[in-house]
KOLGU-562352 format. One record per residue: x negated, y negated, z negated of N, C-alpha, C in turn. Coordinates in steps of 0.02 Angstrom, whole numbers, padded with zeros to 5 digits, always signed. Each point is the difference from the previous one (the first is absolute). Example, Ala and Ser with C-alpha at 12.3 -4.5 7.8 and 13.67 -1.06 7.14 Angstrom:
2
-00660+00284-00390+00045-00059+00000-00045-00060+00000/+00018-00053+00036-00042-00059-00003+00039-00055-00037/
This chain:
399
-00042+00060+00000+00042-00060+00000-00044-00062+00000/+00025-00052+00042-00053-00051+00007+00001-00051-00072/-00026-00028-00029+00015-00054-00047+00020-00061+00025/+00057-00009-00030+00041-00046-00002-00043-00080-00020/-00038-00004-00050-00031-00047-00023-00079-00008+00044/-00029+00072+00040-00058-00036+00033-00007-00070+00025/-00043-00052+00009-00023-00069+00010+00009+00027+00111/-00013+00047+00030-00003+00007+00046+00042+00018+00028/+00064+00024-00008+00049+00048+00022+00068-00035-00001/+00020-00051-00014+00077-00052+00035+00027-00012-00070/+00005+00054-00051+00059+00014-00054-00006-00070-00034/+00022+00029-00079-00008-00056-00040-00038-00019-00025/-00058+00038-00025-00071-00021+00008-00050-00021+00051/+00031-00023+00053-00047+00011+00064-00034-00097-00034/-00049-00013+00042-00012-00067+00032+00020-00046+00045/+00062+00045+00046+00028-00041+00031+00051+00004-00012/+00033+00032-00070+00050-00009-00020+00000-00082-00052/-00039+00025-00054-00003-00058-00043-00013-00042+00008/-00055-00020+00043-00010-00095+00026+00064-00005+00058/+00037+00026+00031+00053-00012+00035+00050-00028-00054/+00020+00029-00068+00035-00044-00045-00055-00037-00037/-00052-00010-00006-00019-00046-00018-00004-00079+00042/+00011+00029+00054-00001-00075+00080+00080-00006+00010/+00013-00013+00067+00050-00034-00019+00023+00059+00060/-00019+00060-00004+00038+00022+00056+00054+00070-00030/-00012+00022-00058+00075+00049+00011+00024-00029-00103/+00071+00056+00001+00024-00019-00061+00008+00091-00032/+00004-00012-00055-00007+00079-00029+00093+00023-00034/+00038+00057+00011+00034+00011+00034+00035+00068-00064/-00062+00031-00003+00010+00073-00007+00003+00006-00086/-00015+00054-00017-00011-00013-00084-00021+00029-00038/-00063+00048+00036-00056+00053-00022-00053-00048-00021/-00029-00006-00059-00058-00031-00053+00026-00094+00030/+00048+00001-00012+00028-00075+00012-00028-00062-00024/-00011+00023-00069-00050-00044-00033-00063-00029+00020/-00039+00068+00034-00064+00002+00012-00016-00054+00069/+00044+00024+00028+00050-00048+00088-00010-00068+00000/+00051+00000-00034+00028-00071-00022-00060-00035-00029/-00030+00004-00011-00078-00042-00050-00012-00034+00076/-00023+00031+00062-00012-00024+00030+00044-00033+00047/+00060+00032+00000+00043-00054+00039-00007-00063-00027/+00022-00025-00065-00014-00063-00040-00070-00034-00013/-00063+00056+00026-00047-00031-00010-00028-00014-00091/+00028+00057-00009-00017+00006-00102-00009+00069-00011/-00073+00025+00024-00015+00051-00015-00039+00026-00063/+00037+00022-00043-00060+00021-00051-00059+00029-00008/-00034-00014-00028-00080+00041+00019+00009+00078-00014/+00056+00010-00051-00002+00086-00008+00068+00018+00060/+00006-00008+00055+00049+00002+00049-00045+00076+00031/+00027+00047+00005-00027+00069+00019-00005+00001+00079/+00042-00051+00025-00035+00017+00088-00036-00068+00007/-00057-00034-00022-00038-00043-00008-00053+00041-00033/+00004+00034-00050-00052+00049+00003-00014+00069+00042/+00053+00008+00044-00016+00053+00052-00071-00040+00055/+00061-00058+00027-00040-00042+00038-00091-00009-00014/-00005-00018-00023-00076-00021-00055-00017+00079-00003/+00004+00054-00027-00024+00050-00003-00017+00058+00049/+00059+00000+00031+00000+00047+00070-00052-00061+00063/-00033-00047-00003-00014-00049+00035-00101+00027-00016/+00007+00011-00076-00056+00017-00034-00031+00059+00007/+00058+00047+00008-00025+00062+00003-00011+00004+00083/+00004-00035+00051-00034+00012+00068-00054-00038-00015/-00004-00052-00037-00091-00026+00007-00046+00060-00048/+00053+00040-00055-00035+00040-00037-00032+00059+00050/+00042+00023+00051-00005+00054+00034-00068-00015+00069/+00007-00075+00023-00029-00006+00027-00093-00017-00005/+00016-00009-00062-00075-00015-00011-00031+00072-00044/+00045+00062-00002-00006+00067-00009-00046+00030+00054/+00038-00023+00072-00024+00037+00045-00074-00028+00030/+00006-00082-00003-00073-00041+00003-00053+00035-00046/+00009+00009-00082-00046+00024-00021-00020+00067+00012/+00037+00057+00032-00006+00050+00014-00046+00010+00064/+00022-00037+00055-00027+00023+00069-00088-00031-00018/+00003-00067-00038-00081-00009-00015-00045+00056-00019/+00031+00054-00031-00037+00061-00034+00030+00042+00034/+00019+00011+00069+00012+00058+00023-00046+00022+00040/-00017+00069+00025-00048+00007+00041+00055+00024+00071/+00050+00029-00015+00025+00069+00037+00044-00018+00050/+00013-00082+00005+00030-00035+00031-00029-00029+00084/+00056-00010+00037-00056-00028+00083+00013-00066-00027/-00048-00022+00031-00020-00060+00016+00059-00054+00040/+00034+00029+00046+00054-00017+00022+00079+00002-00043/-00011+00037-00050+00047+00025-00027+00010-00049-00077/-00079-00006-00020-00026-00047-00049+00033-00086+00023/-00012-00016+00062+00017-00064+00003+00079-00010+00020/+00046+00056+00023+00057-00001-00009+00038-00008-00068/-00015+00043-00041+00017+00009-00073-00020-00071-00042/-00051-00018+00019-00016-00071-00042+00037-00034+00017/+00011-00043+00084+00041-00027+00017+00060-00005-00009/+00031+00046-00019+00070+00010-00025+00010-00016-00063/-00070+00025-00045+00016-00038-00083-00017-00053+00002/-00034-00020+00048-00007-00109-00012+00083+00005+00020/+00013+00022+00055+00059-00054+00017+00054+00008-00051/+00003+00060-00032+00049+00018-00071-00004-00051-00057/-00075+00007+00013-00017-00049-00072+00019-00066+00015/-00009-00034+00087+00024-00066-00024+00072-00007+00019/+00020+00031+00040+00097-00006-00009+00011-00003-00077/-00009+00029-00026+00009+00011-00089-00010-00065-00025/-00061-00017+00015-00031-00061-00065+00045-00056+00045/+00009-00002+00070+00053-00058+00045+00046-00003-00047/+00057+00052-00006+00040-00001-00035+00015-00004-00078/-00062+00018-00020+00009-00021-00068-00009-00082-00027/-00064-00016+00049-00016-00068-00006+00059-00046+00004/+00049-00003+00052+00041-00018+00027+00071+00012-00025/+00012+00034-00066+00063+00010-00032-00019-00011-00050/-00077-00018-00058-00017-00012-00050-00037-00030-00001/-00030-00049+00042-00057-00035-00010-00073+00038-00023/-00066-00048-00036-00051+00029-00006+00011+00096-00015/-00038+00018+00007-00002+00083-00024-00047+00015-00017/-00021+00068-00029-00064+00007-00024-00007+00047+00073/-00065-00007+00020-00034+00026+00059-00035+00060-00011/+00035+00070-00019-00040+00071+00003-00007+00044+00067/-00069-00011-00010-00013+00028+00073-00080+00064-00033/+00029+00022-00056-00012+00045-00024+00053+00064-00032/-00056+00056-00004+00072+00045-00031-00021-00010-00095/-00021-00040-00021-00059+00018-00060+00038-00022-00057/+00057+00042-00044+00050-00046-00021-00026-00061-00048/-00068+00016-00045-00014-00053-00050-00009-00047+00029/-00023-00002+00085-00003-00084+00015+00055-00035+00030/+00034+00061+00018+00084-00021+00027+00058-00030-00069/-00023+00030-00057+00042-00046-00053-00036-00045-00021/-00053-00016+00024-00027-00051-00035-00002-00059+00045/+00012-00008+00064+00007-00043+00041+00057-00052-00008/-00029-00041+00019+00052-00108-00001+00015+00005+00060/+00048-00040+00015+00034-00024+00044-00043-00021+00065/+00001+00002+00038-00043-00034+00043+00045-00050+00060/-00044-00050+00001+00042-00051+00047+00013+00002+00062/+00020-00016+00061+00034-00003+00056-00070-00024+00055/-00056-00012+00006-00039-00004+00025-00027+00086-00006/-00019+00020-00061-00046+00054-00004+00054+00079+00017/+00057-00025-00018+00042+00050+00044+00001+00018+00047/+00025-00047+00045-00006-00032+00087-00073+00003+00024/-00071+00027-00035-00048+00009+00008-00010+00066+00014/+00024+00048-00032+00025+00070-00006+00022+00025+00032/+00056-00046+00016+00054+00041+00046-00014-00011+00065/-00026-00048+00021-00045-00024+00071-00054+00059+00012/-00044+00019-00044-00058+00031+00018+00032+00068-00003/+00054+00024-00051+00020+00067+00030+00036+00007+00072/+00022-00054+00020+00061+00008+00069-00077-00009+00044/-00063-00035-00011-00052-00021+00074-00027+00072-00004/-00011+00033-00061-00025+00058+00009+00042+00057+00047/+00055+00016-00051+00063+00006+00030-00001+00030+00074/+00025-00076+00026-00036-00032+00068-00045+00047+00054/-00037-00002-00036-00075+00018+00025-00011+00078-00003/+00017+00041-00033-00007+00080-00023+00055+00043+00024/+00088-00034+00027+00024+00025+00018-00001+00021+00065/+00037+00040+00046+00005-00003+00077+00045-00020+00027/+00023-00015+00049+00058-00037+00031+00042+00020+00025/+00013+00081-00004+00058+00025+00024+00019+00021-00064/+00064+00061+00006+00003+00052-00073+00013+00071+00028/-00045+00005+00030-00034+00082+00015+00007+00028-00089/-00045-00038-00026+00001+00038-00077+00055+00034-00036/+00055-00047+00016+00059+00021-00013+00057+00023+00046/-00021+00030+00061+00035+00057+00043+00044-00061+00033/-00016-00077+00009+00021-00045+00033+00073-00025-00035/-00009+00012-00060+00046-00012-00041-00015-00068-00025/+00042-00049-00020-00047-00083-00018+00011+00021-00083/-00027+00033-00031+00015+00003-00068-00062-00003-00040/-00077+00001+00034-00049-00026-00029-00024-00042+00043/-00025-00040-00050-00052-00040+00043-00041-00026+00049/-00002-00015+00038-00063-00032+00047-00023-00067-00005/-00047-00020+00060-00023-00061-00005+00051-00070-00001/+00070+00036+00041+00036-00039+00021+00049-00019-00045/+00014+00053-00061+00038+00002-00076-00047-00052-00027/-00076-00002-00008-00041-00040-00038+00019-00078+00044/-00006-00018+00038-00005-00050+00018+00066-00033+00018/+00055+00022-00011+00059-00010-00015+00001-00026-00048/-00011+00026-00075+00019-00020-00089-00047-00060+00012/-00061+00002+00037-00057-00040-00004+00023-00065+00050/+00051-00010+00036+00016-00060+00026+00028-00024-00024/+00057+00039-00069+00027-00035-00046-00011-00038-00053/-00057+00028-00022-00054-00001-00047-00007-00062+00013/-00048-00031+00070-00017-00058+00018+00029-00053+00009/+00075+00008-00003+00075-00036+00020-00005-00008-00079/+00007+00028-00047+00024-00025-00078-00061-00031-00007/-00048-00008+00017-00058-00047-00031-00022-00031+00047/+00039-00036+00045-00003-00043+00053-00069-00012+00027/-00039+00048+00010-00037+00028+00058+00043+00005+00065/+00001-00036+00038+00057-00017+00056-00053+00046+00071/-00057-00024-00006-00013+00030+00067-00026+00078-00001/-00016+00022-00065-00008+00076-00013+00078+00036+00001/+00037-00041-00026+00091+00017-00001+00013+00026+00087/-00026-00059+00027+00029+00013+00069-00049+00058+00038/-00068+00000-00002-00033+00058+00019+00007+00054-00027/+00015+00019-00044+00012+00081-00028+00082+00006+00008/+00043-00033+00020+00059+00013+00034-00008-00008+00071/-00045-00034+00029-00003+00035+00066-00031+00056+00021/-00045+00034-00027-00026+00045+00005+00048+00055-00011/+00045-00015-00061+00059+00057+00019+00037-00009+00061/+00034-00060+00035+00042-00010+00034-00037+00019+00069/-00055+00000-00002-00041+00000+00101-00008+00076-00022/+00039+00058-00032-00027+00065-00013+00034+00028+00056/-00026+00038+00038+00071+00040+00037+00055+00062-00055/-00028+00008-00063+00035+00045-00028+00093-00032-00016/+00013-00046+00005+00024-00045-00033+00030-00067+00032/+00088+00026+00010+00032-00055+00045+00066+00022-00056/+00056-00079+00028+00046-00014-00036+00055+00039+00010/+00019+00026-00012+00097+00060+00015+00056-00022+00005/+00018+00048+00001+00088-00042+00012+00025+00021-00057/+00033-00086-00040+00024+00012-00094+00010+00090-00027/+00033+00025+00044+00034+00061-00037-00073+00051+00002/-00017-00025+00029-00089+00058+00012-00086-00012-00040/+00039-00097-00048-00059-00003-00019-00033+00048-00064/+00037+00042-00039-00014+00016-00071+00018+00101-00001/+00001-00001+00081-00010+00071+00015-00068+00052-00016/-00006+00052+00003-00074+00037-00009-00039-00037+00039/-00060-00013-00017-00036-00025+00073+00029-00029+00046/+00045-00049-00019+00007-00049+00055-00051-00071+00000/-00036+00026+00075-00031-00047+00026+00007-00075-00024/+00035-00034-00050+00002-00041-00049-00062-00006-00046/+00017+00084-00025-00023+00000-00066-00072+00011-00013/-00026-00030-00049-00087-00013+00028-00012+00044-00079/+00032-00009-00074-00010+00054-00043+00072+00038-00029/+00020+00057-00022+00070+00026-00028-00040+00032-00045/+00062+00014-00062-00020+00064-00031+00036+00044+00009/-00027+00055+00012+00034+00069+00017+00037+00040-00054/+00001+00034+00023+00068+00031-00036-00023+00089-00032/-00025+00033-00020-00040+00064-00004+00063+00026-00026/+00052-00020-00036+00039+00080+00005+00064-00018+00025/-00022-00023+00064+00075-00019+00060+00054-00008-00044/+00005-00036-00039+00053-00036-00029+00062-00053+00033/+00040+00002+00017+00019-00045+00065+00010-00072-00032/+00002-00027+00050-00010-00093-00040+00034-00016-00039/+00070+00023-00019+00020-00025-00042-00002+00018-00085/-00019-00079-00051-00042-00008-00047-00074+00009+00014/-00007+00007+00065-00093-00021-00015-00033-00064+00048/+00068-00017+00034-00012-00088+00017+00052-00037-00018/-00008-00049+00038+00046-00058-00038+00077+00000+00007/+00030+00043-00018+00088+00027+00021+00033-00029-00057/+00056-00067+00007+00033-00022-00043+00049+00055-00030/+00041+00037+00043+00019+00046-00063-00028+00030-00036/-00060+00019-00005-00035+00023-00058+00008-00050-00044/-00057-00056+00026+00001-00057-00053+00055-00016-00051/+00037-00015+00039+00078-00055-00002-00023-00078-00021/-00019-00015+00060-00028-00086-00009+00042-00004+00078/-00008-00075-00006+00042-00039+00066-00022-00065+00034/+00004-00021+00048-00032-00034-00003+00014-00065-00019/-00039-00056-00022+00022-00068-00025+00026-00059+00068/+00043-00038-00052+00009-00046+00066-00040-00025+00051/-00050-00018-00051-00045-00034+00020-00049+00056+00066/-00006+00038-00015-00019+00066+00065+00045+00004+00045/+00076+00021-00005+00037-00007+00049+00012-00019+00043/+00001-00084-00020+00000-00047+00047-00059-00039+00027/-00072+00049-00011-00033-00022+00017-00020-00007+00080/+00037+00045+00026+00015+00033+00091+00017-00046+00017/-00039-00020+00058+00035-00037+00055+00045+00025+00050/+00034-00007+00023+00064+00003+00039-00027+00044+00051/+00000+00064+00029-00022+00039+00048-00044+00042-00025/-00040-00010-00036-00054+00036-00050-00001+00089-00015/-00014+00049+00061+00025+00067-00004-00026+00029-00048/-00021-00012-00039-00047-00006-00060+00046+00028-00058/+00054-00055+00006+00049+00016-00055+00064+00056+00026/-00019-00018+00073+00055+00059+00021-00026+00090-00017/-00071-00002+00016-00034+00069-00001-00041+00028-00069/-00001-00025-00050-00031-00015-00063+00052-00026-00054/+00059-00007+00020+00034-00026-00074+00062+00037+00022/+00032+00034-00041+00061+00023-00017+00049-00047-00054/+00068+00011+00009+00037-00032-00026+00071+00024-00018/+00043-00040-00058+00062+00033-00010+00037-00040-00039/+00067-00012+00023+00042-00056-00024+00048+00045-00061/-00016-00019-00074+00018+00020-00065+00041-00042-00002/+00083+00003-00001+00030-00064-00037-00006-00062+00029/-00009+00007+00069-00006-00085+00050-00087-00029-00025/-00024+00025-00044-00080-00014+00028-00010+00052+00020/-00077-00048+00035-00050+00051+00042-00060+00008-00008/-00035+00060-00018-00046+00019-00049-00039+00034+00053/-00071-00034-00008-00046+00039+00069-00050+00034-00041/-00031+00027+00036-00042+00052-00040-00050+00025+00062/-00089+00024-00013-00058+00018+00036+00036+00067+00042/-00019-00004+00052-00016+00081+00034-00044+00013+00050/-00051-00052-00031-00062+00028+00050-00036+00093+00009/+00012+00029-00050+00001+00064-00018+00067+00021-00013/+00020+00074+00068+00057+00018+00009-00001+00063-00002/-00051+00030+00012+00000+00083+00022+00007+00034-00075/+00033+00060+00001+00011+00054-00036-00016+00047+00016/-00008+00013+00075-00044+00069+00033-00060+00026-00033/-00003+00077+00015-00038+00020-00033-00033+00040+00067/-00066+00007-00003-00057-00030-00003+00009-00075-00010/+00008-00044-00061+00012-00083+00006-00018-00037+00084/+00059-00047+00023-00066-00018+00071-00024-00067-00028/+00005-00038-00071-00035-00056-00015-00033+00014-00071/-00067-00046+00013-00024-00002-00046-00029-00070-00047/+00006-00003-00051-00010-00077-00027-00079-00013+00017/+00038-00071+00038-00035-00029+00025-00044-00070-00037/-00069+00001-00004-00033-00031-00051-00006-00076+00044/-00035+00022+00043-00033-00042+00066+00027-00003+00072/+00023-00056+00031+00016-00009+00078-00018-00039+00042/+00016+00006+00059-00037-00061+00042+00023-00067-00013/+00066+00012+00000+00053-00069+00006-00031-00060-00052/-00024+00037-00063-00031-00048-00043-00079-00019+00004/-00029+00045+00052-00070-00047+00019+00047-00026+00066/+00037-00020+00029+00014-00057+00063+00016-00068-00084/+00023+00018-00044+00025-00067-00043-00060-00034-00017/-00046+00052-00013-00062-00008-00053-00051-00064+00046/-00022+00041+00068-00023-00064+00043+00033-00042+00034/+00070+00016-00010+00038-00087+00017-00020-00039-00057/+00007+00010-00071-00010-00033-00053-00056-00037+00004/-00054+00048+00013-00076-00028-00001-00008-00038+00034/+00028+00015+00076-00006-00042+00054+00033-00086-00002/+00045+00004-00044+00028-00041-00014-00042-00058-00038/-00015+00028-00049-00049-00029-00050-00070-00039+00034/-00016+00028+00059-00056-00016+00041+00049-00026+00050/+00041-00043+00003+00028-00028+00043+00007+00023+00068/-00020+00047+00014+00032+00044+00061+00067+00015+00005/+00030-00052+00016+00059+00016-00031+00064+00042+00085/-00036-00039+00044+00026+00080+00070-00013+00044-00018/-00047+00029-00015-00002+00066-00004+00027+00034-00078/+00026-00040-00053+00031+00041-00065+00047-00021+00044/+00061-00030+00037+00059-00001+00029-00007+00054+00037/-00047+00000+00038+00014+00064+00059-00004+00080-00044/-00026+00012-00072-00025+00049-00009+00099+00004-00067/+00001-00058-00020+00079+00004-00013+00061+00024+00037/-00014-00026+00060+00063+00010+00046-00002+00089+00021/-00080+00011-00003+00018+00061-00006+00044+00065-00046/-00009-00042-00048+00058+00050-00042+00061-00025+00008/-00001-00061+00009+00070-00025+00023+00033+00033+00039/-00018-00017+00048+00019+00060+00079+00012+00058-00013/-00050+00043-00047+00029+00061-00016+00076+00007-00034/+00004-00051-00032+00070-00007-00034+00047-00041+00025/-00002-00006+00064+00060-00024+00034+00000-00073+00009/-00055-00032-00031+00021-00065+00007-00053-00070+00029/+00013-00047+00032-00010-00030+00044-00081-00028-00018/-00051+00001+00035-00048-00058-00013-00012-00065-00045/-00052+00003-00048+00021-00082-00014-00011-00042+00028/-00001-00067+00017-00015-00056+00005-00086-00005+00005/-00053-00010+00036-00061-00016+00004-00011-00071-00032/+00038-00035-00002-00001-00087-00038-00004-00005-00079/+00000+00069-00033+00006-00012-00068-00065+00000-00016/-00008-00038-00061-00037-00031-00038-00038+00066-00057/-00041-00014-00019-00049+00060-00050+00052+00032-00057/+00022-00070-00033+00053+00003-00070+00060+00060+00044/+00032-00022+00040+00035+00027+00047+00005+00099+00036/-00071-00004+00013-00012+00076+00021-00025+00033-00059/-00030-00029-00091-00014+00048-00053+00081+00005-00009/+00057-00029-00017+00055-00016-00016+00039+00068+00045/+00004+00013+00061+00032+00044+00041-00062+00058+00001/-00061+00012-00018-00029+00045-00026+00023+00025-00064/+00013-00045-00059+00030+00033-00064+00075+00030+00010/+00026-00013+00065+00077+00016+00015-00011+00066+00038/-00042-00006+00042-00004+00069+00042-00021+00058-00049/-00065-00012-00041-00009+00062-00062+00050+00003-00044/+00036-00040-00022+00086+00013-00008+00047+00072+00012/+00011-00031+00048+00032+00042+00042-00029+00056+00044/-00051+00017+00012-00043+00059+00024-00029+00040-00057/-00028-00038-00077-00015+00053-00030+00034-00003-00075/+00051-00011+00001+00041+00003-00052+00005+00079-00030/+00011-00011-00073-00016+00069-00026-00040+00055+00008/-00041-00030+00020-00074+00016+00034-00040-00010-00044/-00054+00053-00050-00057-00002-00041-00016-00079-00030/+00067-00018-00020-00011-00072-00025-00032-00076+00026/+00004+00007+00059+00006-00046+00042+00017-00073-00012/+00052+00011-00026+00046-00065+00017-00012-00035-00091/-00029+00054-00043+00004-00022-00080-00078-00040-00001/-00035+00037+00044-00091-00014+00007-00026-00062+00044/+00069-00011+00056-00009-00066+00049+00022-00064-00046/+00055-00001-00045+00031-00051-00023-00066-00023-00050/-00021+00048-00037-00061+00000-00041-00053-00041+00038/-00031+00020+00045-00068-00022+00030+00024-00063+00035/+00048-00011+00008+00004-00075+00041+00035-00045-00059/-00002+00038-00046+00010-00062-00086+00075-00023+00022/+00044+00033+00026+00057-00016+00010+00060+00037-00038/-00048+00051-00049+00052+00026-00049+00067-00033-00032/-00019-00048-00030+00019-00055-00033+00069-00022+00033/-00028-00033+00066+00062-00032+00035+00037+00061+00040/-00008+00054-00008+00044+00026+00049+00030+00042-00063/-00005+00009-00060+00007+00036-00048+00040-00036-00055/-00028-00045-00003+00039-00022-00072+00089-00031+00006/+00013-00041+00081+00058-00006+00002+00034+00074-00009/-00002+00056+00014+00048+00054+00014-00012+00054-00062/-00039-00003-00030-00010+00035-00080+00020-00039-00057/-00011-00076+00038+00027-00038-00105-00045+00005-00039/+00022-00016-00072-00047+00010-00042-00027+00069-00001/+00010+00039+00007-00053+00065-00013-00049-00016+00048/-00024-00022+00038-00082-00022+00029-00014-00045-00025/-00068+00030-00019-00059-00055-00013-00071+00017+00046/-00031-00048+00005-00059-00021+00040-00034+00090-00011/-00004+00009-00075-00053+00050-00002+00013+00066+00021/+00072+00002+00012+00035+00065+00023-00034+00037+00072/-00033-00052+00023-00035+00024+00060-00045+00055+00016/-00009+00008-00085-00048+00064-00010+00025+00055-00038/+00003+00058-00004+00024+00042-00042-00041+00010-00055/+00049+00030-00071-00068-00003-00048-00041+00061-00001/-00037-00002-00036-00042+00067-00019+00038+00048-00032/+00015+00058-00004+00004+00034-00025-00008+00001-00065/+00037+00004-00038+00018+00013-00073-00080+00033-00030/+00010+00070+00036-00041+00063-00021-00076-00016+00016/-00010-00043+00041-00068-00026+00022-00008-00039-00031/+00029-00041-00016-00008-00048-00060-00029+00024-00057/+00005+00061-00030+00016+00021-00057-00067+00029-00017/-00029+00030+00074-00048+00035+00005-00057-00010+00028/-00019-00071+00009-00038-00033+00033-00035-00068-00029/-00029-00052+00055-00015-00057-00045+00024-00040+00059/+00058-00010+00020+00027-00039+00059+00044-00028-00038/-00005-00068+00032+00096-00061-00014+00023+00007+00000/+00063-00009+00004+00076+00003+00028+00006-00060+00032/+00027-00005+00057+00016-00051+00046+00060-00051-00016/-00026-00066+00012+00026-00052-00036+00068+00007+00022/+00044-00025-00041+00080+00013-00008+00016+00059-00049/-00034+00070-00004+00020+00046-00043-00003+00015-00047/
């Protein structure tokens, strides 16, 4: 049975469950650990909140695992050489998806990139430079050790390659406004031949030519509860998501389901549909659609601003809808960049909770539609109760 609470898998523990009620894009519905829910719908999570310590822990135990296998292959003899720089490559890129996401839902973290527990509890917080130092040199390594197809994995996209590394790694460069590394390690995915855009209903299929990383599925479990399926959940979506579609937008026609309760109308995710078994989808970590956003953004920022329109309109077009305007202004094309990742990666590995964050726009897009339950510091989740308890780390201001 899959877990319901994994950080990777859609449920109620997922990551793109909880920053989806933590942003402004769904509402919680259902009434399994309601309490636990609700903290983050309102943005008042307690530090002893049990899926806030999944998050933080299951996040830990892949940097735990991964720097298992780093210290291992150093002292192996019995291993190829080819086989050695696959296996590493895969625990950098483990290790820094992990520390991305931890950094990025809790601020500073302590940085173990050992398995050695006395120096792992004894470690401080470390700041957002020396993180982003880390996580850079595991994705260039990454980078560099993987190969560029996935022969390894029987052409399955469920481990790694160069092109998984330099994907997280264009994002990487996009949150720390490195603009022209942002835009080169997303083109290097985009000029790949592995890797072109689908038609909506085909992007989040096995191996669809979209998908640049998934996680697979090992005991053919069919998708539903192990991606993002509102009836499992029972979340809905918020007004403010709803109406975020523009008028033609097949987006909402092929990806959102809906149902009129009592004269309202209550929409809800279905980017993940299949129940077939052999599953034909698999959760999808990484896609193209969001390196075309990533170097419009950048491009933007470097005032290239034809070519983030032309690399916009491309998802546009995929979704039915018309060209923009070439006459708009910088303010103008970041503004319909924060609208297009909107609406293309909504309920998507926290997207939309991590953009409002990095462009310091939490605040204003948050506090009219929550009320008093937001505050400034809510932006971060706290530490863990139990880490607290057992460690020599803070608690993050507000808790």
């Amino acid at each position: 049975m899959v877990n319901p609470e994994s950080i990777s898998q859609g449920g109620r523990g997922s990551i793109s469950f909880l920053t989806a009620l933590s942003a402004d894009e769904i509402l919680y519905s259902g009434f399994l650990n309601a309490d636990n829910i609700n903290e983050y719908s309102f943005n008042e999570i307690l530090p002893e909140n049990s899926l806030d310590l999944v998050i933080w822990s299951e996040l830990y135990q892949y940097i735990y695992k991964a720097n298992a296998i780093l210290e291992g292959l150093q002292s192996s003899e019995g291993i190829s050489d080819g086989m050695k720089s696959q296996l590493e490559g895969e625990a950098k890129f483990l290790r820094a998806f992990s520390f991305f996401y931890l950094f990025n839902l809790y601020g500073d973290i302590p940085l173990t990139i050992t398995t050695d527990y006395e120096i792992n509890t004894s470690l401080e917080r470390s700041t957002k430079p020396d993180v982003y130092s880390q996580i850079i040199s595991d994705l260039t390594d990454a980078k560099n050790l993987l190969p560029e197809d996935y022969d390894f994995s029987n052409n399955e996209r469920v481990r790694a390659n160069k092109f998984v590394a330099s994907a997280l790694l264009a994002r990487v460069y996009l949150y720390n406004e490195n603009w022209q590394e942002a835009e080169t390690n997303a083109s290097l995915v985009l000029n790949s031949s592995l890797y072109e855009l689908t038609q909506l209903d085909q992007v989040f299929l096995t191996n669809s030519n979209e998908v640049i990383f998934q996680l697979g599925n090992p005991n053919d479990i069919a998708a539903d509860g192990i991606t993002f399926n509102y009836n499992y959940t029972g979340a809905y979506f918020s007004n403010a998501l709803s109406q975020a579609f523009e008028d033609g937008d097949v987006r909402k026609e092929v990806w959102v389901d809906s149902a009129d309760l009592d004269g309202t109308i209550y929409y809800w995710a279905k980017k993940y549909t299949g129940l077939d078994l052999p599953p034909v989808e698999y959760t999808t970590v990484l896609r193209l659609a969001e390196q075309y956003l990533i170097r419009a953004e950048a491009r933007a920022h470097q005032n290239d601003l034809g070519n983030a329109i032309a690399d916009l309109n491309t998802i546009r077009n995929r979704a039915g809808l018309p060209n923009l305007s070439n006459s708009l202004n910088q303010v103008q094309v970041l503004l319909a960049i924060e609208q297009e990742r909107r609406v293309e990666l909504f309920t998507e590995w926290g997207h939309r909770w991590l953009d409002i964050k990095r462009t310091n726009r939490a605040d204003v897009v948050l506090s009219p539609l929550k009320g008093d339950t937001w505050q400034s510091t809510d932006v971060l989740y706290p530490i863990p109760q139990y880490q607290i308890q057992n460690s020599n780390l803070e608690q993050n201001p507000g808790y």
